[in-house]
ZAVODREN-68982 format. One record per residue (C-alpha): x negated, y negated, z negated; residue in one letter. Coordinates in steps of 0.5 Angstrom, whole numbers, plus 500, padded with zeros to 3 digits. Layout:
% residues N
XYZa
...
This chain:
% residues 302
342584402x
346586408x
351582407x
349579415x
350585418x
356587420x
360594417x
360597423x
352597425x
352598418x
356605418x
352606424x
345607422x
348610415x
352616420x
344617424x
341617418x
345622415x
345627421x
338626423x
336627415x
340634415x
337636422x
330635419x
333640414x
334635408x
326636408x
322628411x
326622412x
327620418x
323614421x
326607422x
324607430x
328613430x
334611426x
334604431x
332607437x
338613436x
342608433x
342603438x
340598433x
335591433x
329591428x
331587422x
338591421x
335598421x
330596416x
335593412x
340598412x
335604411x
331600405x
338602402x
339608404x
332611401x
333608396x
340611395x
337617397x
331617390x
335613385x
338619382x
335618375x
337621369x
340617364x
339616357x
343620352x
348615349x
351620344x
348624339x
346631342x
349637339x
342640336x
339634332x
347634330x
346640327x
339639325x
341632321x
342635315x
336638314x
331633315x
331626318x
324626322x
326632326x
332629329x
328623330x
322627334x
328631338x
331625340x
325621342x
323627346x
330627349x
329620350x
322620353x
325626358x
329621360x
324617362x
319621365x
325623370x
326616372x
319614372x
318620377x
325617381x
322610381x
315613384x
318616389x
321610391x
315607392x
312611395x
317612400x
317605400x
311605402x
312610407x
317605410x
313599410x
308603414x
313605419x
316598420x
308597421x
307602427x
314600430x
313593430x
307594433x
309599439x
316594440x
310588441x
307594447x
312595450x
315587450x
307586452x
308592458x
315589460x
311581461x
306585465x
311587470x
315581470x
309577471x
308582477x
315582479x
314575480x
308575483x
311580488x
317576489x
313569490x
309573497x
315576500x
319569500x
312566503x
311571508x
319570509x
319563510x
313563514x
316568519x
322564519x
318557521x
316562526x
323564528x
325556528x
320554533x
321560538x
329557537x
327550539x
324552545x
329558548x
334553546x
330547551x
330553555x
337554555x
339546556x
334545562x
339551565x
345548563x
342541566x
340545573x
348548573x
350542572x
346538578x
348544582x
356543581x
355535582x
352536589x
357541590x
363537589x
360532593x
360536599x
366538597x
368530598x
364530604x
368536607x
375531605x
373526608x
370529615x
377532615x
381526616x
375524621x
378530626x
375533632x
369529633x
368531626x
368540628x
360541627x
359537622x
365540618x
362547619x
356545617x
359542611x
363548609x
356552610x
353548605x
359547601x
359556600x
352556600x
352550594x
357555590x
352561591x
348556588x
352554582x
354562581x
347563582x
345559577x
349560572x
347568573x
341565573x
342561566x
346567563x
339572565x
334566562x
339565556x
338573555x
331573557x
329567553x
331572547x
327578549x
322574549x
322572541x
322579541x
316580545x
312574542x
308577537x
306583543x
305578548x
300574542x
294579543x
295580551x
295572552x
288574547x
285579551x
287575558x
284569555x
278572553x
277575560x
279569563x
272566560x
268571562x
271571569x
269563569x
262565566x
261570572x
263565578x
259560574x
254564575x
256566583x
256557584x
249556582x
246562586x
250560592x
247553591x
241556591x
242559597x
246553600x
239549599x
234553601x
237555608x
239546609x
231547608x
229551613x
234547617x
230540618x
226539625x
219539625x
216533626x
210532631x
203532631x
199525632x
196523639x
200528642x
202525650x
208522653x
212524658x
213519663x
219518666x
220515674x
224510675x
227508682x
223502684x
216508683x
220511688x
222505693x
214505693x
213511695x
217510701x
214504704x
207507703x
209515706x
C-alpha cells in the first residue's frame, strides 16, 4: 500500500508519529492533521502511513496455543472431556483477545476516517481562503496598473507638449544664429568696402554683439524653459484646480459686466432720448427776412 511513498517520507511520519505518541504520554494517538502538518507531509502520505502505524500499534493479538499446555498434559490421563474443555477455554481466550485488537482497530479506524474528514474539510477552508485572497490580490494588482497606466498617458502628454516647447526653443536659437552669421557676412564684406563702409561697420559689430547677446540669451532662455517646462509637469495637477476656480470666476465676472452692458444700454437710450429737438407747434409765424432790394426801396422813398 505504500509502496509509492518514498522510504524517506515514510520514515518520517513514522519518526512524528512516534515522538508525538510519546508526549501524549502513550495515552491518544495523534491526529493525521497533525502528523502532516508536523511532518510536513501532502494528505494522501499521512494517511496512508498513519493507517499503518495504528494498526501496528492495535494489532498485538494473542496467538493460539499451538502445543499442548502443561495443564491439560497432566490432566489427560484423567479424563478426555476436561482437557478438551481447558484447551477450548484456552482457545476461546484467544479469541476474545483478538476480537478485542480487532475492535479497537476498528474503532480507531473509525476514528481516523473522522479525522481525515475534518482535515479535509479545514484544508478545503484554507484553499477557499488562499483563492479569496488571490482573487483580491488581482483585483488589487488590476487597479494599480490602471491607475498606473493612466498616470503614465497623462505623463506622455505632458512629455509631448514640453518636448514641442523645447524644439520651438531650439528653432528660435537657430534663427537666432543664422541671423548672426549673416551680420557676420555682412561685417566681412563691409570691411573690404574700407572707409566709406566706417559707420555702417559699427553698426554691423553693434548688431552682430548684440545678435550674440541674443543667441546666449536665447539658449539661457531655452535651458530655463527646458527646466521650467519640467516644473510644470509637476505643477500640473496644482495648476489643474487654480485654472477651475479662475475659469469659474471668470464666468461670473462675464455674468456681472454683461449685466453693467445692458444697463448702460438702458442708460445710453434714454439719454439719446431726452436729446432729440423739439418740434414746433402748427400755425406759429415766420420771421421775414430782408432782402437787399426792400432796402433799396427804402432809400428812394426816404
Amino acid at each position: 500500500m505504500q509502496a509509492h511513498i518514498p522510504s524517506d517520507i515514510q520514515s518520517r511520519i513514522t519518526r512524528v508519529a512516534n515522538e508525538l505518541f510519546e508526549q501524549s504520554g502513550r495515552q491518544a494517538f495523534p491526529t493525521v492533521d497533525l502528523v502532516r502538518r508536523t511532518a510536513k507531509v501532502d494528505m494522501n502520505a499521512a494517511s496512508t502511513v498513519m493507517k499503518e502505524w495504528r494498526r501496528a500499534q492495535t494489532s498485538q493479538v494473542t496467538p493460539v496455543a499451538v502445543q499442548v499446555p502443561e495443564p491439560i498434559a497432566q490432566l489427560y490421563q484423567q479424563t478426555m472431556l476436561t482437557s478438551w474443555a481447558k484447551a477450548q477455554e484456552l482457545a476461546n481466550e484467544s479469541l476474545r483477545s483478538a476480537q478485542a485488537g480487532w475492535d479497537t482497530e476498528r474503532e480507531e479506524l473509525d476514528a481516523m476516517r473522522q479525522e481525515l474528514v475534518e482535515a479535509f474539510e479545514t484544508q478545503a477552508a484554507e484553499l477557499e481562503q488562499i483563492k479569496g485572497d488571490a482573487i483580491q490580490a488581482a483585483q488589487t494588482h488590476e487597479a494599480a496598473a490602471k491607475l498606473a497606466a493612466d498616470e503614465l498617458s497623462a505623463l506622455r502628454i505632458e512629455l509631448a507638449q514640453a518636448t514641442t516647447r523645447a524644439e520651438r526653443a531650439e528653432a528660435k536659437v537657430g534663427e537666432i544664429e543664422r541671423r548672426a552669421s549673416d551680420l557676420h557676412a555682412e561685417l566681412e564684406r563691409a570691411h573690404l568696402d574700407g572707409d566709406k563702409a566706417r559707420a555702417s561697420l559699427d553698426e554691423l559689430t553693434t548688431a552682430l554683439r548684440a545678435a550674440q547677446d541674443a543667441a546666449t540669451v536665447a539658449e539661457t532662455e531655452k535651458q530655463a524653459e527646458i527646466k521650467v517646462v519640467r516644473e510644470e509637469v509637476a505643477r500640473a495637477r496644482e495648476e489643474s484646480g487654480r485654472l477651475r476656480q479662475e475659469a469659474s470666476q471668470a464666468r461670473e465676472a462675464s455674468a456681472r459686466m454683461q449685466g453693467e452692458l445692458e444697463t448702460l444700454r438702458s442708460q445710453n437710450t434714454a439719454f439719446l432720448a431726452t436729446l432729440k429737438p423739439v418740434e414746433k407747434a402748427p400755425g406759429a409765424p415766420k420771421k421775414a427776412r430782408s432782402t437787399g432790394k426792400d432796402k433799396q426801396s427804402k432809400g428812394e422813398s426816404g
